[in-house]
TORSE-177875 format. One record per residue (C-alpha): residue in three letters; x, y, z. Coordinates in steps of 0.5 Angstrom, whole numbers, m for minus. Example, Ala and Ser with C-alpha at 12.3 -4.5 7.8 and 13.67 -1.06 7.14 Angstrom:
 res  east north    up
 Ala    25    m9    16
 Ser    27    m2    14
! end
This chain:
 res  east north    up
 Unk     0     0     0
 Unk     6     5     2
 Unk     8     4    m6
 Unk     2     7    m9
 Unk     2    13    m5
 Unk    10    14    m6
 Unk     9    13   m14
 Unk     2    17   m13
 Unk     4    23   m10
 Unk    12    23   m11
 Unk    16    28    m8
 Unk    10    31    m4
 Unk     8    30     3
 Unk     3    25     1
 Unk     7    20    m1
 Unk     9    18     5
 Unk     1    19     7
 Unk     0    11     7
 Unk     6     8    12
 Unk     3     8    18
 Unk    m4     5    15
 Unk     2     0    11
 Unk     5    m2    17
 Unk     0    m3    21
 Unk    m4    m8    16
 Unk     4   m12    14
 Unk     4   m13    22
 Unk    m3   m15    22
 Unk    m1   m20    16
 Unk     6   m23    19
 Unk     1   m24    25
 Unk    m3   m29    21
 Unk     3   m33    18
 Unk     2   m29    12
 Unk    10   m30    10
 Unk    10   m37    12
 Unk     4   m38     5
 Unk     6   m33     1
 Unk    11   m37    m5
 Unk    16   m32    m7
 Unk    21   m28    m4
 Unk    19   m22    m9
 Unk    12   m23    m5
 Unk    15   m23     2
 Unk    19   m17    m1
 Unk    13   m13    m2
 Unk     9   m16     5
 Unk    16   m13     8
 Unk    17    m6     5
 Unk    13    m3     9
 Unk    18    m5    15
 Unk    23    m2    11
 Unk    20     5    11
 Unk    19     6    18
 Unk    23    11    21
 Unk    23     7    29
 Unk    28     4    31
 Unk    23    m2    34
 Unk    20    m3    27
 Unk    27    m4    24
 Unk    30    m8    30
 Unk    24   m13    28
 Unk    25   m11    20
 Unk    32   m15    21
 Unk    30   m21    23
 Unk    24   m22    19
 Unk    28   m20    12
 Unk    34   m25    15
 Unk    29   m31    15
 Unk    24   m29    10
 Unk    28   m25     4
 Unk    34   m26     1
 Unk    43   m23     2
 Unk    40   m16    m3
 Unk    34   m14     1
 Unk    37   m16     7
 Unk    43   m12     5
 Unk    38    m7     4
 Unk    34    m7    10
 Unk    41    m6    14
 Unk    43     0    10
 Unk    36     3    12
 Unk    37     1    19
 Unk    44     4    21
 Unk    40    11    18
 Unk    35    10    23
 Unk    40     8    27
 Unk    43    15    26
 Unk    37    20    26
 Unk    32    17    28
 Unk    29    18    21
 Unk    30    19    14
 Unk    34    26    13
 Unk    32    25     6
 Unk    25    26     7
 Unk    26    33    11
 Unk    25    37     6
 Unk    19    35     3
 Unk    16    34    10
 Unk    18    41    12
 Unk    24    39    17
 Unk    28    42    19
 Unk    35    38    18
 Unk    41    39    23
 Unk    48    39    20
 Unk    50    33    21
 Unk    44    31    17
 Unk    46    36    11
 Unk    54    33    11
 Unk    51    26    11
 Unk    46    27     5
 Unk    52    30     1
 Unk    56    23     1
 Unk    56    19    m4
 Unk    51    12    m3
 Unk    46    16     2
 Unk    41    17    m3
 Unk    37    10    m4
 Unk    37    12   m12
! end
């Protein structure tokens, strides 16, 4: 669900409308052993994404379990990538100036490296 509004709505606010809705129901799936019936990893990959988009660090410590037992080396990768950010910040720098945030410098020196982006 988080990926129809972040291709709907891209580079707007409104693109991240649908994360804690997309959250809320991937737990809810997890909950009822959707992993377990789902057949693929680019399945269980999508089911997980939202996960992935959290910015809490308990939602990313949970991610990396379930993305260790469920997905494959890449999307673990991926996962872990995103984890150190949240880790880090505590959020998604690069959504600070779409949603009206102010970035604090170390945020700014960080957007500046090269492999921040997820592009």
């Amino acid at each position: 669900m988080d990926q129809f509004s972040r291709n709907i709505y891209r580079d707007t606010p409104a693109a991240f409308a649908q994360d804690a809705m997309s959250l809320a129901l991937a737990q809810e799936a997890v909950a009822a052993g959707a992993l377990e019936a789902l057949e693929t990893i680019n399945e269980r990959k999508f089911l997980l994404m939202p996960y992935m988009h959290s910015e809490s660090k308990l939602i990313h410590q949970q991610a990396e379990k379930l993305f260790k037992q469920y997905t494959n080396a890449d999307t673990v990768d991926a996962e872990l990538k995103h984890k150190v950010i949240i880790d880090r910040f505590g959020r998604y720098p690069h959504r600070n100036d779409i949603l009206g945030r102010v970035s604090s410098s170390e945020e700014i020196a960080f957007l500046t490296q090269p492999d921040s982006s997820f592009l």
